[in-house]
C-alpha positions in Angstrom: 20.8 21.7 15.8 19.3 20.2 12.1 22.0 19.4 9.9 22.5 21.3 6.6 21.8 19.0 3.7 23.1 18.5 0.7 22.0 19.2 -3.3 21.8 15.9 -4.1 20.7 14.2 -0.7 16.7 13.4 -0.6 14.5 13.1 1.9 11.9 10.7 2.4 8.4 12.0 3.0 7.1 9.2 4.6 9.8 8.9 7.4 11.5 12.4 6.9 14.9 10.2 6.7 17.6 10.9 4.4 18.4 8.8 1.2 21.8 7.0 0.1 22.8 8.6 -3.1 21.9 6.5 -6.6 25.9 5.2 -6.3 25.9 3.5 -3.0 22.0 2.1 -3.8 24.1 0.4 -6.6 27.1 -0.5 -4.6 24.5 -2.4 -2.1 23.3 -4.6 -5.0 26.8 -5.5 -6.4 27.7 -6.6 -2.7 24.1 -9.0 -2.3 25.3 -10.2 -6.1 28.8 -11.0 -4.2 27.0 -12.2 -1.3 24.9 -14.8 -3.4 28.3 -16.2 -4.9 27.9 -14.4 -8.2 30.0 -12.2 -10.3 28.7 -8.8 -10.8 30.9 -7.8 -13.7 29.9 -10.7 -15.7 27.7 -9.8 -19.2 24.6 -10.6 -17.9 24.3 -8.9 -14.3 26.8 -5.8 -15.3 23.5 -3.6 -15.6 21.3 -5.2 -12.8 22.2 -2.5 -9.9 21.2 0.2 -12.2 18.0 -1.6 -13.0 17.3 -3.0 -9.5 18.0 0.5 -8.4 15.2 1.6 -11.1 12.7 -1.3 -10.1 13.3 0.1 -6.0 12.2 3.7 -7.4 8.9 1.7 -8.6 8.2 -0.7 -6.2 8.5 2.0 -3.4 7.3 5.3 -4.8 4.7 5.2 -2.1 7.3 6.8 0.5 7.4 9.9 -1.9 3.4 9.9 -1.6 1.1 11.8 0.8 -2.2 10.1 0.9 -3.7 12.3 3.1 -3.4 15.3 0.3 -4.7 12.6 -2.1 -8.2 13.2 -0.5 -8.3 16.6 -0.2 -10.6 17.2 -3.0 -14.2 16.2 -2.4 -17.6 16.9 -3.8 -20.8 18.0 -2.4 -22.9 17.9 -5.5 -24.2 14.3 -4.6 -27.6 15.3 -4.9 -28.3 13.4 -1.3 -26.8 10.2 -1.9 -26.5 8.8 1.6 -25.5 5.1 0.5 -22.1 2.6 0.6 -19.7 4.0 -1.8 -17.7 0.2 -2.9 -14.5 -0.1 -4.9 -13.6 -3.3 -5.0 -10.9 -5.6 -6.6 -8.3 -3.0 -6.8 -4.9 -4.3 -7.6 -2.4 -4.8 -4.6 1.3 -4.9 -5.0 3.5 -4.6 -2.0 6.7 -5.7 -0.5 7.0 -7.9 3.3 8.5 -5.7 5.3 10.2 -8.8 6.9 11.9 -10.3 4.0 11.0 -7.8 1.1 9.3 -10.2 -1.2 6.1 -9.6 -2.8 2.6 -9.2 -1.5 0.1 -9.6 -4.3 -3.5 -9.5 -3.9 -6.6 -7.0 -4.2 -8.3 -4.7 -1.8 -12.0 -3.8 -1.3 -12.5 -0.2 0.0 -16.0 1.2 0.9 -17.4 4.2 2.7 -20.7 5.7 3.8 -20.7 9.3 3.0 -21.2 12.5 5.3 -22.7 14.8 2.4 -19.3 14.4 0.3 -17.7 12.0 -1.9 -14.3 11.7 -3.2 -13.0 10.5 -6.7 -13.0 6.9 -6.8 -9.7 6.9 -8.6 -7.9 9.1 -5.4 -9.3 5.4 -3.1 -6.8 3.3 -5.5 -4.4 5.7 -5.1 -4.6 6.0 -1.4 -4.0 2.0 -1.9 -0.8 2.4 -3.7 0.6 4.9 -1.8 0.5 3.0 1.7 1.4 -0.4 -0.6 4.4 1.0 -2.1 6.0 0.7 0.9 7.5 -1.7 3.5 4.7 -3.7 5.0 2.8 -6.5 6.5 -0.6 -6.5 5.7 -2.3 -6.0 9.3 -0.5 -2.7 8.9 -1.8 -1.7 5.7 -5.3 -2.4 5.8 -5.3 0.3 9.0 -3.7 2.6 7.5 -6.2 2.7 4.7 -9.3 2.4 6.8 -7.8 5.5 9.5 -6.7 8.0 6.6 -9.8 7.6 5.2 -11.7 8.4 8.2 -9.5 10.9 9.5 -9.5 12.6 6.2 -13.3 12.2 4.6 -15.2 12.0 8.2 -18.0 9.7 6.2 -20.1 7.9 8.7 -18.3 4.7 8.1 -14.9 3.2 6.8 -14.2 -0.4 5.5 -11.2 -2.2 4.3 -10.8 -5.5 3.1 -7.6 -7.1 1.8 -6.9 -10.4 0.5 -3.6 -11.5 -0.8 -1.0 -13.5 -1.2 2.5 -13.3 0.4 5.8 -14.4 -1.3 7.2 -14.8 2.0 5.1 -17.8 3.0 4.9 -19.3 -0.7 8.7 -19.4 -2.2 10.3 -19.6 1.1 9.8 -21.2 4.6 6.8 -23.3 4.7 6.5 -23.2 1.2 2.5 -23.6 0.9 1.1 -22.2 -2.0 -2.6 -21.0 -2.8 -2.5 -19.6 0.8 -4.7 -16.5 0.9 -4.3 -13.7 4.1 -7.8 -12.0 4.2 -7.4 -8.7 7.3 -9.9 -6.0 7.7 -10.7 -2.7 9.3 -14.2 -1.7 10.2 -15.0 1.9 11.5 -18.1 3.7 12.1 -21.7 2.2 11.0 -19.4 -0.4 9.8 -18.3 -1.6 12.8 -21.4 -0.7 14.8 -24.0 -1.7 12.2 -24.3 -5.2 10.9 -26.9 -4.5 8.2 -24.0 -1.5 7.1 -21.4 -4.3 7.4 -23.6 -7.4 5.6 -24.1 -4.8 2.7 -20.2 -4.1 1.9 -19.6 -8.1 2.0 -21.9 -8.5 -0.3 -21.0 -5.6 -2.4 -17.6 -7.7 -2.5 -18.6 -11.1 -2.7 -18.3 -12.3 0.4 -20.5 -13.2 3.1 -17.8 -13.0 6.1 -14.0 -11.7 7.4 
């Protein structure tokens, strides 16, 4: 029997699991301020639940997101263009799913077209969407590569990531200017290397 919900609960779309309310989001960072052996009523962390709370809202609007629907719209007007379609460099900020520190890095989408195209602004959102969440990055670069392909059915899908992870830098081993490169190859990609060569150049690089 599904349970009646509340006004002011809110479910995630991502998971279709209900939120805590604002309050007890708040409560949880006053008890981690305990936890850490401060005082959260002193002057200078009274307001940080509300703005952690805010930040959280930010860093993981991507669970709110559908990027599916993001890709929806497409164009046919291409006038035969039959070649890579590159966007690269696009700005990655995500959170370890392990130990929720940053993941910071760029992303290098491309695709070979089936008679339509997609705005290239909807491929950074399609980032964002799957980055604002919980992640590791093996994760994220499939989930990229797949929704495109599922969604677009272009002859090919590639993803390449390369970034940095908070996780391995500030804590643990502690070894900085360590970069984790993953990709995802579908389609001519994967089956063509003269496809595949062309993307890593497109990118600047000549191997994953």
């Amino acid at each position: 029997m599904n349970r009646i919900l509340k006004k002011s609960e809110v479910i995630s779309l991502a998971t279709g699991l209900t939120r805590p309310s604002r309050d007890e989001a708040e409560a949880a960072v006053r008890t981690l301020i305990r936890w850490a052996g401060d005082d959260p009523d002193r002057e200078g962390l009274v307001g940080t639940p509300d703005r952690v709370v805010r930040a959280y809202e930010e860093f993981f609007s991507g669970y709110d997101d559908d990027p599916s629907e993001m890709l929806k719209r497409t164009f046919e007007e291409v006038e035969g263009y039959d070649e890579v379609v590159a966007l690269r460099d696009i700005r990655l900020e995500s959170h370890c799913e392990h130990h929720m520190v940053p993941i910071i890095g760029k992303v290098h989408v491309g695709y070979l077209p089936d008679k339509r195209v997609v705005g290239i602004s909807k491929l950074a959102r399609v980032v964002d969407a799957f980055a604002r969440r919980l992640q590791i990055q093996e994760k994220l670069t499939s989930q990229i590569a797949n929704t495109l392909q599922e969604v677009l059915q272009p002859r090919g899908v590639a993803v390449v990531i390369e970034a940095a992870h908070q996780c391995m830098t500030t804590r643990g081993v502690h070894k900085s200017d360590v970069t984790m490169v993953t990709s995802r190859m579908l389609g001519a990609f994967r089956d063509n290397g003269e496809t595949r060569r062309e993307f890593l150049t497109m990118i600047g690089r000549t191997s994953v």
